[in-house]
Backbone as XML, in Angstrom:
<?xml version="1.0"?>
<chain id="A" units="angstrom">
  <residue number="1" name="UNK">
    <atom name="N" x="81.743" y="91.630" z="85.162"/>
    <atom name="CA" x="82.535" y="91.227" z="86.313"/>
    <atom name="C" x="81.893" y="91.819" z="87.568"/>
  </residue>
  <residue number="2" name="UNK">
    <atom name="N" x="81.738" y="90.781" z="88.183"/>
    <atom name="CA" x="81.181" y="91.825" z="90.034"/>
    <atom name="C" x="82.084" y="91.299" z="90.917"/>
  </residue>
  <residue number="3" name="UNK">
    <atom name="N" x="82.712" y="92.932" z="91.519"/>
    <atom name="CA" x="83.683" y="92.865" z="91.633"/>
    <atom name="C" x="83.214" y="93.352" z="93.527"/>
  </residue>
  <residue number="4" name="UNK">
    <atom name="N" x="81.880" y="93.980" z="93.628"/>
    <atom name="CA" x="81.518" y="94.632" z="94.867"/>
    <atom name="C" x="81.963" y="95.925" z="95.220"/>
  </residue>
  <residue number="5" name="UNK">
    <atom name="N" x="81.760" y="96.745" z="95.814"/>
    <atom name="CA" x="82.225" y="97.878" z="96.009"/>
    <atom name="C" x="82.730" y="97.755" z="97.435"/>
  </residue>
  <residue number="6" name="UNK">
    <atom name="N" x="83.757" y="98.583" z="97.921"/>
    <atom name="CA" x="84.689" y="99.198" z="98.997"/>
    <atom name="C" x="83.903" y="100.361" z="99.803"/>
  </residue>
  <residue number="7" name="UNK">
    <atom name="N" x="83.017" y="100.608" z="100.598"/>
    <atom name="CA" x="82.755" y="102.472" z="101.077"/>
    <atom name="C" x="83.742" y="102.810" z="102.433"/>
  </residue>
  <residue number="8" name="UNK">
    <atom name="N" x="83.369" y="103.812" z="102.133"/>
    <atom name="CA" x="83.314" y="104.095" z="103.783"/>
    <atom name="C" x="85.325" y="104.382" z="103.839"/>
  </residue>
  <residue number="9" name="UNK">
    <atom name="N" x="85.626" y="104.705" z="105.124"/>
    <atom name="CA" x="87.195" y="104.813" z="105.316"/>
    <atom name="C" x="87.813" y="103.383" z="106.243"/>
  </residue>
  <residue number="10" name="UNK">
    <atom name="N" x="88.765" y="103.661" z="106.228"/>
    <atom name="CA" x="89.273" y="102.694" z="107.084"/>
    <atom name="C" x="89.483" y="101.974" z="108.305"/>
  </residue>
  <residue number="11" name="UNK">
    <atom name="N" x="88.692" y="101.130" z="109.556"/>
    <atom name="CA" x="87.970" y="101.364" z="110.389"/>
    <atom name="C" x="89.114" y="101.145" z="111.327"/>
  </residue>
  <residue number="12" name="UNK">
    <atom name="N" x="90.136" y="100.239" z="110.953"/>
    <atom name="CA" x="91.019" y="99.592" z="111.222"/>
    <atom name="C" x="92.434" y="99.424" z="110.625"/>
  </residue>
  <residue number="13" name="UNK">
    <atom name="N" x="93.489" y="99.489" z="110.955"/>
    <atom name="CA" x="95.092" y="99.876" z="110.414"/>
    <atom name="C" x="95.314" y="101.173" z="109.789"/>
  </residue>
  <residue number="14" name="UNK">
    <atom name="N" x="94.495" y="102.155" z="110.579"/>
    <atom name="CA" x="94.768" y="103.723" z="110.119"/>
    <atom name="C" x="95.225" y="104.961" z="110.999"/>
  </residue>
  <residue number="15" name="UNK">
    <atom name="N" x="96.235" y="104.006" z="111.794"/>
    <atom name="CA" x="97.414" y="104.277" z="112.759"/>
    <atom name="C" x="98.552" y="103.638" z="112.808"/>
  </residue>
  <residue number="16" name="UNK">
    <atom name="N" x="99.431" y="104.347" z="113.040"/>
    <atom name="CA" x="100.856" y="103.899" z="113.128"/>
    <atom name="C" x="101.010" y="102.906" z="114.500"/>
  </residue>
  <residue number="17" name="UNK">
    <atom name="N" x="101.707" y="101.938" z="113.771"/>
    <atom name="CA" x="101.498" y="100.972" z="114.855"/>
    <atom name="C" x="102.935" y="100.369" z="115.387"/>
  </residue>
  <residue number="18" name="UNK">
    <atom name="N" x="103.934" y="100.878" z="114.203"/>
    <atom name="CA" x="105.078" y="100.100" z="114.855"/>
    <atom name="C" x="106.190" y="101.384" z="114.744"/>
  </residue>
  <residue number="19" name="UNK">
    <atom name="N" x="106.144" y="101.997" z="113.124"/>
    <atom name="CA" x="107.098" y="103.008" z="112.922"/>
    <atom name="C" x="107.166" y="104.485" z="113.371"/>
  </residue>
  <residue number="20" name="UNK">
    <atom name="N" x="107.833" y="104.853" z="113.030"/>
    <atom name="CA" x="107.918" y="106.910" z="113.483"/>
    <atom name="C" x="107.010" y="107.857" z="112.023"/>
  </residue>
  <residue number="21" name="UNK">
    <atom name="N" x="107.134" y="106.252" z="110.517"/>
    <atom name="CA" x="106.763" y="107.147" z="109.712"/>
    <atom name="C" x="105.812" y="106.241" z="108.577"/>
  </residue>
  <residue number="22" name="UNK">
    <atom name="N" x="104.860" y="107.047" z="107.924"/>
    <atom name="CA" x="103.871" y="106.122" z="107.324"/>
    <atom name="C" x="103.378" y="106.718" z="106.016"/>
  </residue>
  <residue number="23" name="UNK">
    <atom name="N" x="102.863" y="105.566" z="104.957"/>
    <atom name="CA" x="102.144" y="106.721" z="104.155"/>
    <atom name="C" x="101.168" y="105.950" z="104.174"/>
  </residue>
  <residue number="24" name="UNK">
    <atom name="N" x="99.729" y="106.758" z="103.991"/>
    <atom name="CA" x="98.631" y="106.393" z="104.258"/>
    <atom name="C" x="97.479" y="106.557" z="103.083"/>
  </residue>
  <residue number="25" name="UNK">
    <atom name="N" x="96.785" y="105.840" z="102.728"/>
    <atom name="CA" x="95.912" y="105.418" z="101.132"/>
    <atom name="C" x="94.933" y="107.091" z="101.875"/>
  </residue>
  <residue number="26" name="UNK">
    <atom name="N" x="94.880" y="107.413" z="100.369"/>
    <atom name="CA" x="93.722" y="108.508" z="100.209"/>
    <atom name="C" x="92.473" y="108.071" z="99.532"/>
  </residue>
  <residue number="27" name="UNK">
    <atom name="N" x="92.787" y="106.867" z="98.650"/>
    <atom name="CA" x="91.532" y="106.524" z="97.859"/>
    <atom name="C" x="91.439" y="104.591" z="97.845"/>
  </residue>
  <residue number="28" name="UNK">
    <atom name="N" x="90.207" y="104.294" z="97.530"/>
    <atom name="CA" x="89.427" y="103.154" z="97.792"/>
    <atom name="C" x="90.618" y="102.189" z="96.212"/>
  </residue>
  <residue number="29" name="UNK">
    <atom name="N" x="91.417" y="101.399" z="96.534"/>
    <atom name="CA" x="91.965" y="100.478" z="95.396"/>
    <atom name="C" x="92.400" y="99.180" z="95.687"/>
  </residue>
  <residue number="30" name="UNK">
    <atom name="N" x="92.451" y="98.335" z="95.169"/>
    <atom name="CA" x="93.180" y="96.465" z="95.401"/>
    <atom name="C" x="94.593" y="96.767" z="95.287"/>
  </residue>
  <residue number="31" name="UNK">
    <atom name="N" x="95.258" y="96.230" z="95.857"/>
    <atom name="CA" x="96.935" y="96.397" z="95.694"/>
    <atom name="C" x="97.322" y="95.232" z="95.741"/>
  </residue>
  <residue number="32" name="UNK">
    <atom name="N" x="98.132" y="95.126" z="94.764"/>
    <atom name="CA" x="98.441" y="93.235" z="94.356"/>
    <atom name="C" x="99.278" y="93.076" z="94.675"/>
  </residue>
  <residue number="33" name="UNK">
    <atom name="N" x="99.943" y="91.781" z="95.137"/>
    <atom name="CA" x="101.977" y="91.788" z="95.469"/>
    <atom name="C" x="102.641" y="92.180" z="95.010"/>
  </residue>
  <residue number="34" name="UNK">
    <atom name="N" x="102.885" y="92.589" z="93.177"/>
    <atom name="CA" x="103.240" y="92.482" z="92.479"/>
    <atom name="C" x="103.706" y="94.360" z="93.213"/>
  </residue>
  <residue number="35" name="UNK">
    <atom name="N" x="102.433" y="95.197" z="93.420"/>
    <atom name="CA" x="102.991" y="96.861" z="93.863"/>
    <atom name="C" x="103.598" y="96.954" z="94.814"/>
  </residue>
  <residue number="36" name="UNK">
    <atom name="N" x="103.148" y="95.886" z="95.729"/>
    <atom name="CA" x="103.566" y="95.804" z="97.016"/>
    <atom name="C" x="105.375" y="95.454" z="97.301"/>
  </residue>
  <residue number="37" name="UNK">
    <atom name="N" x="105.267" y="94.597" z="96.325"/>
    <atom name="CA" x="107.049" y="94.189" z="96.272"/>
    <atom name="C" x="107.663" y="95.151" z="95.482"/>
  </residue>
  <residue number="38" name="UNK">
    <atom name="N" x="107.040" y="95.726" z="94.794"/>
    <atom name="CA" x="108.009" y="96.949" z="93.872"/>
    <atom name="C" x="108.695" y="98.272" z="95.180"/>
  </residue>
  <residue number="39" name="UNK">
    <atom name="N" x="107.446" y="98.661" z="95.711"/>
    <atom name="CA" x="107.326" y="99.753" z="96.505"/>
    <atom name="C" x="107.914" y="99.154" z="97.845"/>
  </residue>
  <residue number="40" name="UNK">
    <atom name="N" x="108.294" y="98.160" z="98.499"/>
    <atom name="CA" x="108.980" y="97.283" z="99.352"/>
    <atom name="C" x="110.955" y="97.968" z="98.888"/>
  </residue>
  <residue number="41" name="UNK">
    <atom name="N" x="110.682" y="97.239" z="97.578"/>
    <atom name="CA" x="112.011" y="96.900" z="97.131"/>
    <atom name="C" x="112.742" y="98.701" z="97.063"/>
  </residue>
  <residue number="42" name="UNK">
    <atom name="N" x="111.771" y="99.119" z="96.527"/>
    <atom name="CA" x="111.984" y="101.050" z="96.757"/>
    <atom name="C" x="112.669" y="101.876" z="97.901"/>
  </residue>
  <residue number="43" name="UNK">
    <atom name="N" x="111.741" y="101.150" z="98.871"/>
    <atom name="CA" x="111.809" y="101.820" z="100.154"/>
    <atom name="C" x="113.591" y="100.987" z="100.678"/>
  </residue>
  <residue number="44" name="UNK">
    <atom name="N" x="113.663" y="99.591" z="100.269"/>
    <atom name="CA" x="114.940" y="99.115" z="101.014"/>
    <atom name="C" x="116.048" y="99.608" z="100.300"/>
  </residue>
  <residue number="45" name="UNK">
    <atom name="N" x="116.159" y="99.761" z="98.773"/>
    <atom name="CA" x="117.171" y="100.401" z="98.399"/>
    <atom name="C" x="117.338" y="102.093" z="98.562"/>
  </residue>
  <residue number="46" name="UNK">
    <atom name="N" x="116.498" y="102.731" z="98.954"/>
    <atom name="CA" x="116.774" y="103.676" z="99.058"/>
    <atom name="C" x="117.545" y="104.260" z="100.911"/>
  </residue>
  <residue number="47" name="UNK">
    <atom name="N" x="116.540" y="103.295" z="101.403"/>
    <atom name="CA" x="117.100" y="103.033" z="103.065"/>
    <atom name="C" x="118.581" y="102.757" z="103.170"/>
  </residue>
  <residue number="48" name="UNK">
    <atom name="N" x="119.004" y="102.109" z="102.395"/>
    <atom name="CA" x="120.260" y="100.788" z="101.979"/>
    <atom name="C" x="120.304" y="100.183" z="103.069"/>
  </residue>
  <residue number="49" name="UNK">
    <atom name="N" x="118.991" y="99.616" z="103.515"/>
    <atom name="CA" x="118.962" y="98.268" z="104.589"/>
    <atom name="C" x="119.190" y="99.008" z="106.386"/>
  </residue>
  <residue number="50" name="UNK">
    <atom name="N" x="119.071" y="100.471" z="105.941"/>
    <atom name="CA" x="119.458" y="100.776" z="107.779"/>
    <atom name="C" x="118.113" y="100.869" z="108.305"/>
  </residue>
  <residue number="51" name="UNK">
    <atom name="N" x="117.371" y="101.440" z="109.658"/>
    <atom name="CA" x="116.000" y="101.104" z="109.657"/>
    <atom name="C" x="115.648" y="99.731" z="109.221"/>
  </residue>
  <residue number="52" name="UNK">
    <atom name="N" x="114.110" y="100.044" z="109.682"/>
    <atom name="CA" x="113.422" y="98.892" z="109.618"/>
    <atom name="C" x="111.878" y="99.505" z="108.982"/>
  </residue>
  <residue number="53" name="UNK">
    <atom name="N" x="111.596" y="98.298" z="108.399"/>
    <atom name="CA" x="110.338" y="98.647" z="107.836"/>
    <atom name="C" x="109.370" y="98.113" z="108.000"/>
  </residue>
  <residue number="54" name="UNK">
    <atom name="N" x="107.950" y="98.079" z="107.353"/>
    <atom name="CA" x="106.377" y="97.477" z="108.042"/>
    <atom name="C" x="105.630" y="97.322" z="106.966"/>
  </residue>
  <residue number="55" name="UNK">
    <atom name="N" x="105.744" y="96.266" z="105.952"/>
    <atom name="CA" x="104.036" y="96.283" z="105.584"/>
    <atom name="C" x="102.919" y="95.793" z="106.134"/>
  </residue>
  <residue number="56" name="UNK">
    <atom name="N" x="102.136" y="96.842" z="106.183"/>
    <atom name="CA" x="100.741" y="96.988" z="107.159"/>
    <atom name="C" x="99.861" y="96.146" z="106.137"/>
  </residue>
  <residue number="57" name="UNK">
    <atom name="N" x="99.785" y="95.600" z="104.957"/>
    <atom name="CA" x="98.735" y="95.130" z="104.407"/>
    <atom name="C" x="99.106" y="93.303" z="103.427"/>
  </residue>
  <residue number="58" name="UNK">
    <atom name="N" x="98.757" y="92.952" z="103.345"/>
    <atom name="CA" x="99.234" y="91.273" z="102.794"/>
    <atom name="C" x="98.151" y="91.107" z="101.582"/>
  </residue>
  <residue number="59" name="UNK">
    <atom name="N" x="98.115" y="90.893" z="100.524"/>
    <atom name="CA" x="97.356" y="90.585" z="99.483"/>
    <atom name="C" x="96.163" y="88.901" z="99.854"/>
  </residue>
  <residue number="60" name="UNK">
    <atom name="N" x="95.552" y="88.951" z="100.291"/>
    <atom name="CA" x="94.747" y="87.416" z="100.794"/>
    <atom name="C" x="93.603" y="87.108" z="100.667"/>
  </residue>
  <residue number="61" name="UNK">
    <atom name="N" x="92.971" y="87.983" z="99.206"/>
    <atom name="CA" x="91.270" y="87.775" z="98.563"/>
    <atom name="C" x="91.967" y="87.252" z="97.096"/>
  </residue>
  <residue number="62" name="UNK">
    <atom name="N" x="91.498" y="86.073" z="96.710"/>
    <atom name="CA" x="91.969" y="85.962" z="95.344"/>
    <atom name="C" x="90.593" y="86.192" z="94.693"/>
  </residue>
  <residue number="63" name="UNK">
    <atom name="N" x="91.292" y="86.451" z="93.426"/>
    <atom name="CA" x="90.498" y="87.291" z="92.297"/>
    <atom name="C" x="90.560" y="86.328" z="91.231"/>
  </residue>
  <residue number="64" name="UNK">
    <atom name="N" x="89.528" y="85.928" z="90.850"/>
    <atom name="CA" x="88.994" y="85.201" z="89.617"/>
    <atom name="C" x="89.046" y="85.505" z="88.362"/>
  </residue>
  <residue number="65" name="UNK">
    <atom name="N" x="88.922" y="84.839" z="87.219"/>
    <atom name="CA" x="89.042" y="85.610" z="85.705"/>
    <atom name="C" x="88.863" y="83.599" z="84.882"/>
  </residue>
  <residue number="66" name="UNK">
    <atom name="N" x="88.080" y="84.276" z="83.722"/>
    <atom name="CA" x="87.862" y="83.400" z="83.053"/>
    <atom name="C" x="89.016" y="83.849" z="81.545"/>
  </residue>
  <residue number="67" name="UNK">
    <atom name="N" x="89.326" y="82.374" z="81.143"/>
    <atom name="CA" x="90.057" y="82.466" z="79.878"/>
    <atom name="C" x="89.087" y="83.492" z="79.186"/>
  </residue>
  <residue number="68" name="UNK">
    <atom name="N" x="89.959" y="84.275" z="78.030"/>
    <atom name="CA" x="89.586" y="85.024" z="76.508"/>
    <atom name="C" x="88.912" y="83.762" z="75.988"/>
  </residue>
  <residue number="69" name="UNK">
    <atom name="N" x="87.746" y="84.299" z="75.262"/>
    <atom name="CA" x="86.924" y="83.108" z="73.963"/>
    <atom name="C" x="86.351" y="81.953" z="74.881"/>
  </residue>
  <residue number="70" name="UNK">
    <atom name="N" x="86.304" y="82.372" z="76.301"/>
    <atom name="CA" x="84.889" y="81.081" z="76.642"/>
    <atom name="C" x="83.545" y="81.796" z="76.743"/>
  </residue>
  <residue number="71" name="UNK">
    <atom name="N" x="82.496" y="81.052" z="76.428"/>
    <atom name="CA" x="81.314" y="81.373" z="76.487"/>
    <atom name="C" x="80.609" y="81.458" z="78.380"/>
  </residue>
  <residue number="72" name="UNK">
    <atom name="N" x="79.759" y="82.255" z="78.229"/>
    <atom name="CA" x="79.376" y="82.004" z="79.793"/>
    <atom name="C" x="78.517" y="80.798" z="80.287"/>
  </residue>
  <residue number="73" name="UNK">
    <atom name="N" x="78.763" y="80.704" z="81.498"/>
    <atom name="CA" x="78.236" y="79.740" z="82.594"/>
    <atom name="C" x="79.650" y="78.348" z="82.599"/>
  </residue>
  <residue number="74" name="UNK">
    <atom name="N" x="79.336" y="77.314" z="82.865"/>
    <atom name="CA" x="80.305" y="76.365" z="83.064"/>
    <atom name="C" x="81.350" y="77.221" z="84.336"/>
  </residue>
  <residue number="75" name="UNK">
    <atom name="N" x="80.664" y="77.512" z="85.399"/>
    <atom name="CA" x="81.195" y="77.521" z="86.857"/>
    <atom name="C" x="82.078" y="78.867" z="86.530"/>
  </residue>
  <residue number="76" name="UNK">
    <atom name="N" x="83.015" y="79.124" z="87.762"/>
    <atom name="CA" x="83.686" y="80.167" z="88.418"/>
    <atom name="C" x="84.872" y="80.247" z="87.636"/>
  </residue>
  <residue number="77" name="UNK">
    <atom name="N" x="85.523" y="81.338" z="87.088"/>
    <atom name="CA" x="86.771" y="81.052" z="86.813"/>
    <atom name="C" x="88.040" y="80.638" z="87.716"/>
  </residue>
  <residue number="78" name="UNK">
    <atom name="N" x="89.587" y="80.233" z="87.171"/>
    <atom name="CA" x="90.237" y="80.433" z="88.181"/>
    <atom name="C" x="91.053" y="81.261" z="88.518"/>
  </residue>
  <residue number="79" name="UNK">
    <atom name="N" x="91.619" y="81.048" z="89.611"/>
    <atom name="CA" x="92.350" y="81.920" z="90.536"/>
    <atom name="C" x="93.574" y="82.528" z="89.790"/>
  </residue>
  <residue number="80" name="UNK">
    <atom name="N" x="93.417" y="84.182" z="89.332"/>
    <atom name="CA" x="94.149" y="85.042" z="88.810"/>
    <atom name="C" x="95.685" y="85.278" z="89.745"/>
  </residue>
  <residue number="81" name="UNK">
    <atom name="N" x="95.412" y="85.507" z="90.555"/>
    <atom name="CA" x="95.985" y="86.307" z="91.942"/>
    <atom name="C" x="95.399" y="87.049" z="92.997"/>
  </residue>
  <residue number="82" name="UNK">
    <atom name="N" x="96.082" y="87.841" z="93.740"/>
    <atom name="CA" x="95.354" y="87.681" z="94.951"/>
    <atom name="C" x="95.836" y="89.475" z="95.453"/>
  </residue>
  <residue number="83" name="UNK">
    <atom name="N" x="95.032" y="89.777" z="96.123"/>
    <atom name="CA" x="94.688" y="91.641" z="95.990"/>
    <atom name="C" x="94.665" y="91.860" z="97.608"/>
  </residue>
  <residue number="84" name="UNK">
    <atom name="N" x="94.607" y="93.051" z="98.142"/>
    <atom name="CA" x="94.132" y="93.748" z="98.997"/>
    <atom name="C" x="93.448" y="94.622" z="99.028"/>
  </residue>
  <residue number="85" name="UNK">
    <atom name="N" x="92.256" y="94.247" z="99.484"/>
    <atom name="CA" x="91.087" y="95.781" z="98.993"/>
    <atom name="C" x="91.858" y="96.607" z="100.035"/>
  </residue>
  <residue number="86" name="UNK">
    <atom name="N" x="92.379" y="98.464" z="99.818"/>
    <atom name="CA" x="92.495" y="99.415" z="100.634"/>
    <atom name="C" x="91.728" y="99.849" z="100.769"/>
  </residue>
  <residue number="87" name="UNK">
    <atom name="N" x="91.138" y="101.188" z="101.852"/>
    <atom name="CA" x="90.029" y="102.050" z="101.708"/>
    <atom name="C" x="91.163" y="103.125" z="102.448"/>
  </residue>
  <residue number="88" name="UNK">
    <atom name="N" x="90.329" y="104.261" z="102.022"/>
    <atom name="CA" x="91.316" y="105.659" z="102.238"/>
    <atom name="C" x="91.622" y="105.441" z="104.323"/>
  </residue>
  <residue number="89" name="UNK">
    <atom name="N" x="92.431" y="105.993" z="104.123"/>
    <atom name="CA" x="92.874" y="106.056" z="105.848"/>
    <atom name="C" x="93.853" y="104.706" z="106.424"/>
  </residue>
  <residue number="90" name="UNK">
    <atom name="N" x="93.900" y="103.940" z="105.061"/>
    <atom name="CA" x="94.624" y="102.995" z="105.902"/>
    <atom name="C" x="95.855" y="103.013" z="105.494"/>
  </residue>
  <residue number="91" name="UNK">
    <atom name="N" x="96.995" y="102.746" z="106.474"/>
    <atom name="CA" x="98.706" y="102.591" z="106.690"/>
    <atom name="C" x="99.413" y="101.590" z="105.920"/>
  </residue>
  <residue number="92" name="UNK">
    <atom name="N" x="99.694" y="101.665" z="104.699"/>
    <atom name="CA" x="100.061" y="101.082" z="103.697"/>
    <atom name="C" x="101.783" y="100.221" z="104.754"/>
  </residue>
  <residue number="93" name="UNK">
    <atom name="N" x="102.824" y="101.292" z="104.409"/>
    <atom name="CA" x="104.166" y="101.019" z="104.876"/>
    <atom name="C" x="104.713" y="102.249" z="106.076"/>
  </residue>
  <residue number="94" name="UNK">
    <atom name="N" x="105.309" y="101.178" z="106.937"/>
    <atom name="CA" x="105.743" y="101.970" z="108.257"/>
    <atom name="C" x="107.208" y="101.787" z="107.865"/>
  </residue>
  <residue number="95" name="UNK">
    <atom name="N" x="108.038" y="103.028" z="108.646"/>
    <atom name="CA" x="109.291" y="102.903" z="108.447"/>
    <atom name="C" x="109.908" y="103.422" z="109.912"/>
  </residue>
  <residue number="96" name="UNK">
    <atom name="N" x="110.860" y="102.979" z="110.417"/>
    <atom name="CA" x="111.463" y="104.018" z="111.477"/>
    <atom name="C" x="112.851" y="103.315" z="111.336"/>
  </residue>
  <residue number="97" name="UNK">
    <atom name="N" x="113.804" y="104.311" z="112.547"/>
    <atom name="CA" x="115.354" y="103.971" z="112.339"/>
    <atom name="C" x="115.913" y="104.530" z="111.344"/>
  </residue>
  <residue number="98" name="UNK">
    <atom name="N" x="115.490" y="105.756" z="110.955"/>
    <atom name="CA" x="116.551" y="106.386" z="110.007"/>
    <atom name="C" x="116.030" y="108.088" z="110.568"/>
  </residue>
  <residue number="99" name="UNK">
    <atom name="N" x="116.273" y="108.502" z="109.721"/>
    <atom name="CA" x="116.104" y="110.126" z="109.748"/>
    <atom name="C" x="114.948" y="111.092" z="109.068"/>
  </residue>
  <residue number="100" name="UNK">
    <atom name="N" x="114.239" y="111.832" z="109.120"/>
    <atom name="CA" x="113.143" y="112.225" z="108.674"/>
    <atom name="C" x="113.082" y="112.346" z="107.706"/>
  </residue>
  <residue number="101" name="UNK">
    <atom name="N" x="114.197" y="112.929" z="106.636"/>
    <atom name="CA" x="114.524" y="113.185" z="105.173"/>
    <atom name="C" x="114.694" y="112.233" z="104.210"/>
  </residue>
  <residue number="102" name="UNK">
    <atom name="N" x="115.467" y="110.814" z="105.182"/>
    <atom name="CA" x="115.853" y="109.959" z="104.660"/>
    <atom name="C" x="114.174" y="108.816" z="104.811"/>
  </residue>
  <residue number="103" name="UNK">
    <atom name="N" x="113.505" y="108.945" z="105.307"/>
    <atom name="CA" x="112.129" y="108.341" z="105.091"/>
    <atom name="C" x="111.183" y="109.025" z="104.472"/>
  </residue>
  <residue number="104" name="UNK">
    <atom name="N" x="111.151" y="110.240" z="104.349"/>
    <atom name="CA" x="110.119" y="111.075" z="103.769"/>
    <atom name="C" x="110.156" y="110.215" z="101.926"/>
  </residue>
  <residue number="105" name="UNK">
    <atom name="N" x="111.883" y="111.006" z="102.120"/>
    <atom name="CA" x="112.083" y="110.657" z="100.063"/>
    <atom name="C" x="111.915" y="108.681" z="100.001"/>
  </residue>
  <residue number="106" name="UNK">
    <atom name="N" x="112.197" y="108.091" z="101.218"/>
    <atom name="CA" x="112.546" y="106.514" z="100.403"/>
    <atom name="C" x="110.610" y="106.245" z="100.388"/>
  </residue>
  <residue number="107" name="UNK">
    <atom name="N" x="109.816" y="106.945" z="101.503"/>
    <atom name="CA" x="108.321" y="106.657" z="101.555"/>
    <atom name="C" x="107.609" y="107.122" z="99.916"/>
  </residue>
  <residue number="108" name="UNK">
    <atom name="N" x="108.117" y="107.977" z="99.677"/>
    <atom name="CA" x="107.723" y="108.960" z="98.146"/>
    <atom name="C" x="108.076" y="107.808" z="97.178"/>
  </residue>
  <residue number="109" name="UNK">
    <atom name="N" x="109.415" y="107.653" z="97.271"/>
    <atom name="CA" x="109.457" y="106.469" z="96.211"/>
    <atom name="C" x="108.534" y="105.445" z="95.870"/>
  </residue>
  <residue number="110" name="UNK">
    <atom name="N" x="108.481" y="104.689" z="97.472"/>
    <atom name="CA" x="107.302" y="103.780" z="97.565"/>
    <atom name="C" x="105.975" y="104.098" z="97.138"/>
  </residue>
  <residue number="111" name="UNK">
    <atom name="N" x="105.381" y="105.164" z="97.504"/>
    <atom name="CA" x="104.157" y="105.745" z="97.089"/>
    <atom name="C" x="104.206" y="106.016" z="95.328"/>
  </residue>
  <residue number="112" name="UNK">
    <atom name="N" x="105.119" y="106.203" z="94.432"/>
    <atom name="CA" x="105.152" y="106.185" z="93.326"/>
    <atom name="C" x="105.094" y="105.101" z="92.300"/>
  </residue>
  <residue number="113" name="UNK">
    <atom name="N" x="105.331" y="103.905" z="93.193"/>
    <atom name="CA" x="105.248" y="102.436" z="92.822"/>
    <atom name="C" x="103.456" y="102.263" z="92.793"/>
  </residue>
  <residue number="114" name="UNK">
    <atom name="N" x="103.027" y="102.752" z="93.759"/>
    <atom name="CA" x="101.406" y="102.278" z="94.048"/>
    <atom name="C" x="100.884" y="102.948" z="93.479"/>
  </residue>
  <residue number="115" name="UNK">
    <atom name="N" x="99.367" y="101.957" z="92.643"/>
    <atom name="CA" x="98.371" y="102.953" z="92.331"/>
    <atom name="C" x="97.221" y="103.669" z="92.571"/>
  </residue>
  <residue number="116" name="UNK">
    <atom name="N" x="97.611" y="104.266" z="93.769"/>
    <atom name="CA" x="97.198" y="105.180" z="94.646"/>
    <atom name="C" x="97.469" y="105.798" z="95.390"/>
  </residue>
  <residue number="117" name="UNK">
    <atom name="N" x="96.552" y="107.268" z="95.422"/>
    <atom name="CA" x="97.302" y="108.892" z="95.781"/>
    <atom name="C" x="97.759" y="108.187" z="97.466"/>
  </residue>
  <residue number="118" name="UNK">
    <atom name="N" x="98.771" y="108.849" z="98.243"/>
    <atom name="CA" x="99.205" y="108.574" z="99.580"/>
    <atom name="C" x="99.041" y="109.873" z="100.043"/>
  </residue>
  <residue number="119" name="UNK">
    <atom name="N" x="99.628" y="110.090" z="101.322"/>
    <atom name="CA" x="99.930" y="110.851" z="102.129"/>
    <atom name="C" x="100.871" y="110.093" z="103.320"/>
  </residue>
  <residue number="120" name="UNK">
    <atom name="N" x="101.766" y="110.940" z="102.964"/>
    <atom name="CA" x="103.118" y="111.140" z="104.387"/>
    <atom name="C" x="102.936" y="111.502" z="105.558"/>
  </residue>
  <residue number="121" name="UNK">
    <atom name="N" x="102.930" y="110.560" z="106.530"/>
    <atom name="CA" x="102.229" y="110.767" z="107.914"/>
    <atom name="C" x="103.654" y="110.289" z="108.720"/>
  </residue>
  <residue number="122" name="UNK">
    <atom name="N" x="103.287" y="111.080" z="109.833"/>
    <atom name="CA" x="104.780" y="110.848" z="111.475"/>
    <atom name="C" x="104.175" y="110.898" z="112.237"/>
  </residue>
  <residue number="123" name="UNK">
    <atom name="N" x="104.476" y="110.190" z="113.571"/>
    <atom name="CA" x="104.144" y="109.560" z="114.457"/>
    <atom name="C" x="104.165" y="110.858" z="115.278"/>
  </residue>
  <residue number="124" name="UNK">
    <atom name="N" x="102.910" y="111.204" z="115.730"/>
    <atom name="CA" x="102.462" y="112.377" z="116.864"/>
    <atom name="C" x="103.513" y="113.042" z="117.834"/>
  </residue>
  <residue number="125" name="UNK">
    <atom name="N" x="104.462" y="111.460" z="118.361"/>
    <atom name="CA" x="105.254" y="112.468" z="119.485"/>
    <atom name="C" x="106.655" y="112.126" z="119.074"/>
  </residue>
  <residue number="126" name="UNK">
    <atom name="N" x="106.416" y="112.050" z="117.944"/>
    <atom name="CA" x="108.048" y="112.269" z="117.090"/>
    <atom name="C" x="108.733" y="113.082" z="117.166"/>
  </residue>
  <residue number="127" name="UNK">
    <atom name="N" x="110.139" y="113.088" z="118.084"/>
    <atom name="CA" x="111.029" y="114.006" z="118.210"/>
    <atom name="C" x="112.134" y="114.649" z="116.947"/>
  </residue>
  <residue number="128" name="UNK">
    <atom name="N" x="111.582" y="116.060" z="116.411"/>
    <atom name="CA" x="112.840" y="116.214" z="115.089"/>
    <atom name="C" x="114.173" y="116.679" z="115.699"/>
  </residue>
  <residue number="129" name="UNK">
    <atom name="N" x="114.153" y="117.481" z="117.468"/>
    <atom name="CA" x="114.770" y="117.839" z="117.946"/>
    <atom name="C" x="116.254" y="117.106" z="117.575"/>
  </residue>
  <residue number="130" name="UNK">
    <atom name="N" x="116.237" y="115.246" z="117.629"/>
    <atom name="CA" x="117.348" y="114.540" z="117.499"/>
    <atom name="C" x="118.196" y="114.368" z="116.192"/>
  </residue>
  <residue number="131" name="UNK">
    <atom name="N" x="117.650" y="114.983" z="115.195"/>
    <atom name="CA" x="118.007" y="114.678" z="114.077"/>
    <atom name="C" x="119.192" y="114.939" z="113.115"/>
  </residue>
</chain>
């Protein structure tokens, strides 16, 4: 299978762009809808719908695969589903409109859905003073 390789960090979406709070990829992986809606669905039940949330990334390279028991050549396989290459540094899910505690744990959740390490990031001039 050539699949290509990922280097380098993230050149682009490795800032907070809408929320107060983020978790952010540490390592190079594809993330399919399938994590993406788990770790979605995580973050809203744990929110229970107050706040608002951000996915920073959309699955839109499809990925190929040939049936079990064909022989090679006879063209490209077809279309498996469809991935997002990450590379470390980039802003998976934004969250704001709730409270620091209450995004830290619903972001953790989310990050436990994905398969890949995160980090919990807040927005530079985030006030805890209000909380």
């Amino acid at each position: 299978m050539q699949n290509g390789r990922s280097k380098g960090n993230a050149q682009r979406g490795n800032q907070l762009a809408f929320g107060s709070f983020g978790i952010k990829s540490m390592d190079t992986i594809w993330l399919t809808g399938r994590q993406l809606e788990a770790a979605r669905v995580a973050v809203t039940r744990y929110m229970q719908r107050q706040g608002q949330i951000w996915i920073r990334v959309f699955p839109d390279k499809p990925i190929t695969k040939k049936p079990l028991d064909v022989r090679m050549g006879k063209g490209k396989g077809d279309v498996e589903g469809y991935v997002f290459p990450v590379t470390p540094g980039r802003i998976i899910i934004e969250a704001d409109g709730v409270p620091f505690a209450v995004a830290k744990e619903a972001l953790r959740l989310a990050a436990q859905k994905l398969p890949v390490t995160t980090k919990f990031v807040v927005r530079r001039d985030y006030d805890f003073k209000n909380e």
